[in-house]
C-alpha positions in Angstrom: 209.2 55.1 21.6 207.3 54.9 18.5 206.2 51.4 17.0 205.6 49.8 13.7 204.6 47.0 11.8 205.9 45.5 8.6 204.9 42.7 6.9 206.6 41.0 3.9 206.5 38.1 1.7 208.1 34.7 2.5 211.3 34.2 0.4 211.1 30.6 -1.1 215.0 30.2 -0.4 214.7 31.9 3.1 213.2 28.9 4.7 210.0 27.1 4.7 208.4 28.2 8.0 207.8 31.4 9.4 209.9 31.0 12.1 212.9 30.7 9.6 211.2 33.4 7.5 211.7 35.8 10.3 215.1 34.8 11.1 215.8 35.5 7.8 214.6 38.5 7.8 215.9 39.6 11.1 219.7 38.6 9.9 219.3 41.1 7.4 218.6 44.0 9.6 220.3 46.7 11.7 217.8 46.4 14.5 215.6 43.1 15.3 212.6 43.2 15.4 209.6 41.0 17.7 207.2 38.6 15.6 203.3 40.0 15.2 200.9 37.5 15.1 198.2 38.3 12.6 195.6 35.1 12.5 194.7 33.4 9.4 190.9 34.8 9.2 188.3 34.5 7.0 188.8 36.3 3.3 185.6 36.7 1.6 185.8 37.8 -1.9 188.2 40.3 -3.7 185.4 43.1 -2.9 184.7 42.3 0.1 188.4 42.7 1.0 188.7 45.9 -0.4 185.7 47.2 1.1 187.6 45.8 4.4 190.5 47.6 3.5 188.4 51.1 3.6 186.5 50.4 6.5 189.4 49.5 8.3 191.3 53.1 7.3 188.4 54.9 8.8 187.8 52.9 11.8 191.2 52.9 13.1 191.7 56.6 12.5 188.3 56.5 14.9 189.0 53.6 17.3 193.0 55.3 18.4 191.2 58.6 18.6 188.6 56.9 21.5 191.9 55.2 22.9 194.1 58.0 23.4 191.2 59.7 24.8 190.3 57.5 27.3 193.5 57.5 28.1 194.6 60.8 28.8 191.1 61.0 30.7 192.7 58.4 32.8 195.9 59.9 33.4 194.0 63.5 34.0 191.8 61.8 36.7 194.1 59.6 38.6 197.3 61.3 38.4 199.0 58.4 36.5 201.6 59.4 34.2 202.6 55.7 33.4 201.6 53.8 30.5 198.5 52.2 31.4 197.9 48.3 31.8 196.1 46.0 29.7 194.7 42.9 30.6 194.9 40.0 28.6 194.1 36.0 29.7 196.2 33.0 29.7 196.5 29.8 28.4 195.2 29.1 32.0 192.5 31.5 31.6 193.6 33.8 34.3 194.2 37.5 33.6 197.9 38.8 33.2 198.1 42.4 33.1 200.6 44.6 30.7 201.6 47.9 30.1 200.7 49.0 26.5 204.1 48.6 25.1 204.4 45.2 26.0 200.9 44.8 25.2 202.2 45.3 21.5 205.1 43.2 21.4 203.7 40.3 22.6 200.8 40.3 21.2 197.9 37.3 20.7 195.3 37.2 18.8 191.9 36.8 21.5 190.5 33.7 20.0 188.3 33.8 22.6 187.0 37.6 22.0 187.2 37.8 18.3 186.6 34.4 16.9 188.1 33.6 14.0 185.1 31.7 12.3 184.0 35.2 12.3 183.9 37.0 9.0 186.5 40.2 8.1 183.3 42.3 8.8 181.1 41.0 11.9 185.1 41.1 13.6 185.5 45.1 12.4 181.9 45.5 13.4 182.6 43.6 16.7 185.7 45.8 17.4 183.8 48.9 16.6 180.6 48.3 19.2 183.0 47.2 21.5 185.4 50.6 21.7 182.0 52.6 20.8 180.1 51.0 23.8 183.3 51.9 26.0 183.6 55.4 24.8 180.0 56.1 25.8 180.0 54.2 29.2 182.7 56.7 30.4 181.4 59.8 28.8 178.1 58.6 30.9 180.6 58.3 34.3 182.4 61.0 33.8 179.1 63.5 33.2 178.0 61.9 36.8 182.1 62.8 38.6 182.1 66.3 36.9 178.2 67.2 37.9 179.1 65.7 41.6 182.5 67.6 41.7 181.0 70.9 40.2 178.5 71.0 43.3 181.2 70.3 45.6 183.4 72.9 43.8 181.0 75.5 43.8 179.7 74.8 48.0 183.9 75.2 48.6 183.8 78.6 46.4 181.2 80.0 48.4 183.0 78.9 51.7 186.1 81.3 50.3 186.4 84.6 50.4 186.0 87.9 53.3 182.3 88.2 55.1 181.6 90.7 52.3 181.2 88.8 49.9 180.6 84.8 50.8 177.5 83.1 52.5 176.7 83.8 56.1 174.2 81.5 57.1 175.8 79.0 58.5 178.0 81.8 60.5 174.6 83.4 61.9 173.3 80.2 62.8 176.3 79.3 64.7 176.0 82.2 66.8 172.3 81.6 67.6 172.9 78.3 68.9 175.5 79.4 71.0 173.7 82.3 72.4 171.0 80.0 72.8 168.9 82.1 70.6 166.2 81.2 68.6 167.3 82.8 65.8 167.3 86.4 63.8 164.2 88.5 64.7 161.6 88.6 62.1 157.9 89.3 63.2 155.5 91.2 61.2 156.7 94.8 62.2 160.6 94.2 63.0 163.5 92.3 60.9 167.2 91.6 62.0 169.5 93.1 59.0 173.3 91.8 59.0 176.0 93.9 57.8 180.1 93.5 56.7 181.7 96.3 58.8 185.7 96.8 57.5 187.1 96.5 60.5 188.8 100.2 60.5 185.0 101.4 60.2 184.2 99.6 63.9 184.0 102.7 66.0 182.5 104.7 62.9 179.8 102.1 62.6 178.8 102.0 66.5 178.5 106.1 65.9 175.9 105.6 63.3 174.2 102.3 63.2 171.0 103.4 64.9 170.9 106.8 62.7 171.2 105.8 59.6 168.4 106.6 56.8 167.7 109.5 59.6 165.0 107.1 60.7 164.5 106.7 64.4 162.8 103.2 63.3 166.1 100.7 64.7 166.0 99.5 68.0 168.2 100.9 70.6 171.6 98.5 71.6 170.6 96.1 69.1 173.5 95.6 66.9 175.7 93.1 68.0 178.9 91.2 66.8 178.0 88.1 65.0 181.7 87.9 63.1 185.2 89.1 63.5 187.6 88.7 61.1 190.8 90.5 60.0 189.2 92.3 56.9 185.5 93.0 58.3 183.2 92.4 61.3 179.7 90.7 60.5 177.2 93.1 62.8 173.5 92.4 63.1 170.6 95.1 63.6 167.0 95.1 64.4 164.8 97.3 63.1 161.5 97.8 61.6 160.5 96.0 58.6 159.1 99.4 56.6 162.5 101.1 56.5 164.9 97.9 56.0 165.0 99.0 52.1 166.6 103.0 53.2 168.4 101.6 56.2 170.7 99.4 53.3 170.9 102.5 50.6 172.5 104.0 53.9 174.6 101.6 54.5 176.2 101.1 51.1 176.5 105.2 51.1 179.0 104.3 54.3 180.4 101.7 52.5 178.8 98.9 55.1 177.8 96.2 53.0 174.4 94.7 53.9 174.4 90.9 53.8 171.6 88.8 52.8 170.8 85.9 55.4 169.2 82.9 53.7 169.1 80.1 55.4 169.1 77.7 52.5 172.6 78.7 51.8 173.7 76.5 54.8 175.7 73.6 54.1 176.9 72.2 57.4 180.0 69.7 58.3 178.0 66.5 57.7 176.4 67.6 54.6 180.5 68.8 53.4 181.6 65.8 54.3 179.0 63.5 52.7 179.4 65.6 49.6 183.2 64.7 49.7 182.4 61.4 50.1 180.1 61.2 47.1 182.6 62.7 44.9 185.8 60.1 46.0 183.4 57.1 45.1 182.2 58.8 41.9 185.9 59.3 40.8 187.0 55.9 42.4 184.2 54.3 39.9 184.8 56.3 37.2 189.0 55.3 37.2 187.9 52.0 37.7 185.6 52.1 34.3 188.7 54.0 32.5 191.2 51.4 33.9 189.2 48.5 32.3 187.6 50.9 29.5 191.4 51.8 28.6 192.7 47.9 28.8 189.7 46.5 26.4 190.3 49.8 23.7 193.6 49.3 23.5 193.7 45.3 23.2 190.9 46.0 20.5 193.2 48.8 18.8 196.1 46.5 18.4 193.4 43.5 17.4 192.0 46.3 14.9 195.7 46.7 13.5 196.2 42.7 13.1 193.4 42.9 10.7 195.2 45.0 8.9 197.7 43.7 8.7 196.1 40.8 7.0 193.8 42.5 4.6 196.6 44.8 3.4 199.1 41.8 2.7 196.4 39.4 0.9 195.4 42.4 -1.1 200.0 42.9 -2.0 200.8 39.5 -1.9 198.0 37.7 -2.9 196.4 33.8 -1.8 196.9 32.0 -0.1 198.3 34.2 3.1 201.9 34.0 3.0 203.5 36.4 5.0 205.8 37.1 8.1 204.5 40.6 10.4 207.1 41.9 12.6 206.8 44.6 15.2 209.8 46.9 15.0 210.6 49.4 18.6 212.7 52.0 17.1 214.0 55.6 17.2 213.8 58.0 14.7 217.5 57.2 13.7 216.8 52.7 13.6 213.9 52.9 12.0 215.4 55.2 9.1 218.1 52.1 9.2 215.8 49.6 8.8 213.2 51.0 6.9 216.4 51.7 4.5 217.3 47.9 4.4 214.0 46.8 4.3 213.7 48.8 1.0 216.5 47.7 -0.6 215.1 43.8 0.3 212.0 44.0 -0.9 212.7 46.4 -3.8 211.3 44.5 -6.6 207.8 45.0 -4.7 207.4 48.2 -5.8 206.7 49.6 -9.3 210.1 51.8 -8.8 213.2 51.9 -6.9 212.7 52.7 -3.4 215.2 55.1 -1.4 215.6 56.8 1.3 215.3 60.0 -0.7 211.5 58.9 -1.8 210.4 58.1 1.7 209.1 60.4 4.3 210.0 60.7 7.7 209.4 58.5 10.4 205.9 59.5 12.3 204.4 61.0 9.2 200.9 60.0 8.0 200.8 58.0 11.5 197.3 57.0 10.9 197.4 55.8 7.7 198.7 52.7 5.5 202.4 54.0 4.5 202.2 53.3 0.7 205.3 54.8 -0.2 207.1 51.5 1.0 207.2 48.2 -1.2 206.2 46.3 2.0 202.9 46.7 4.0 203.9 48.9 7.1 201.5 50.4 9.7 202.3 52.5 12.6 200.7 51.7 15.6 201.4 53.5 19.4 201.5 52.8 22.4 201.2 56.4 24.0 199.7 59.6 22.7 203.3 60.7 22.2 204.3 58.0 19.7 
């Protein structure tokens, strides 16, 4: 459900506190809202706050773009298809944890992240390194998971498939060891061939192995079965090393497929398995990086939306800060109501009469300060779907 933020003057005969500010306000509506706490921070000059006000535009278009991202790598990777969790400390100064929604409604400011001695700009710029740094740590973890998985991906590929067409060395050297064999012949005359037989072509094959090429240069009774499998049969054949080249253009004229043996192609059960296991700790460290990644984005995001927030409302309402921010959870149909009510309460803001008629619909320019109300408003999600 989509989220937003308004923020509106105080009303000298609401109350003289923002707590009775927001009750106030909150009297007024169709659908309450939560309070947002936006700190007081540092101002800096008239320019300086309106170069604040641009940087901020860009950067947050930036910084929900990394967030979003680093989510949905999250959710791709670990299968998670609930909101993620965001860690925040306590009072205590233990960690609670959140799911992003929550996150938002009850937010704090970090004191102890973003001090608030800080200027406008060494907080942006803080914010920024911070969700930069993140962005590039994973893209660094996850190039290390895909490169691991893509080797693993690619030895299991090979492992697929009939015996015409995927790696037989490990298959030949199997059937060595058990015929306690030293291996295929090759000697400086003679040279074991292997060949994929369809298996209807058996008795065919047996007819014609030792004539093929018209070359009396194989040796008698030497093919044998090395592989049998429903499709084709994997035979082997000695013969001498001068006519190997005419013995295969034979073959593939008889549609016998001759096989390549190369023994570097073997990947054997341990090597499989430690290839496995190198790929579930590369993925286990990688969702452990987007897991905490994901939870220090997203409490910069909202931290990057309190600012503002801030800068938006001193630049409307002027000094010193004087202001209530309230975070509204609404469907399209509330937040038409109370953007509606809102309008008609703060209507002398605004340079004309606000109506629904003049406003755009909820979600549009999601990314952007929503000018076309008297109030300062900001969208900010909580999901990519928001």
């Amino acid at each position: 459900m989509p989220f937003f933020i308004a923020s509106v003057p105080y009303d000298q005969n609401a109350g003289r506190n923002a707590t009775e500010q927001f009750n106030y306000v909150c009297s007024k509506l169709p659908s309450a809202p939560s309070p947002f706490e936006v700190p007081p921070l540092k101002v800096g000059t008239l320019d300086t706050l309106l170069e604040c006000s641009d940087d901020l535009l860009k950067i947050d278009t930036q910084v929900e773009s990394i967030v979003f991202k680093v989510l949905g790598i999250l959710e791709d990777i670990d299968g998670s298809t609930d909101l993620a969790v965001v860690s925040k400390p306590t009072s205590a100064g233990q960690q609670v944890t959140e799911r992003t929604d929550e996150y938002i409604i009850n937010f704090h400011w970090n004191e102890a992240q973003y001090p608030i001695n800080r200027s406008a700009k060494q907080l942006i710029q803080s914010i920024t390194e911070s969700v930069t740094k993140g962005e590039e740590n994973i893209r660094a973890k996850l190039s290390e998971y895909n490169e691991v998985k893509g080797r693993l991906q690619a030895v299991k590929k090979k492992n697929v498939g009939t015996l015409a067409i995927r790696p037989i060395a490990s298959i030949v050297k199997k059937w060595y060891e058990d015929h306690n064999e030293e291996g295929p012949v090759d000697s400086e005359y003679l040279t074991t061939l292997f060949v994929a037989v369809p298996s209807q072509q058996e008795k065919q094959w047996m007819k014609d192995f030792s004539s093929l090429g018209n070359t009396d240069f194989v040796v008698p009774d030497a093919s044998k079965i090395i592989c049998k499998e429903p499709d084709y049969v994997l035979y082997s054949v000695v013969l001498f090393k001068k006519v190997a080249d005419t013995y295969k253009q034979s073959c593939r004229e008889q549609k016998y497929i001759a096989r390549e043996y190369n023994p570097s192609e073997e990947v054997t059960d341990a090597e499989l398995e430690e290839l496995n296991e190198l790929a579930e700790t590369k993925k286990n460290n990688l969702v452990r990086w987007l897991k905490n990644t994901s939870s220090e984005t997203f409490s910069a995001y909202v931290h990057l939306k309190a600012m503002r927030v801030f800068v938006e409302s001193i630049l409307k309402y002027g000094l010193p800060p004087n202001f209530v921010a309230m975070i509204f959870k609404a469907d399209a149909k509330k937040e038409k109501d109370v953007r509606k009510q809102l309008g008609t309460l703060y209507s002398h803001l605004a340079p004309k009469k606000y109506g629904m008629e003049e406003e755009t619909e909820p979600g549009a320019a999601a990314n952007a300060l929503e000018m076309q109300y008297p109030y300062v408003s900001l969208r900010i999600k909580a999901t990519p779907a928001d």
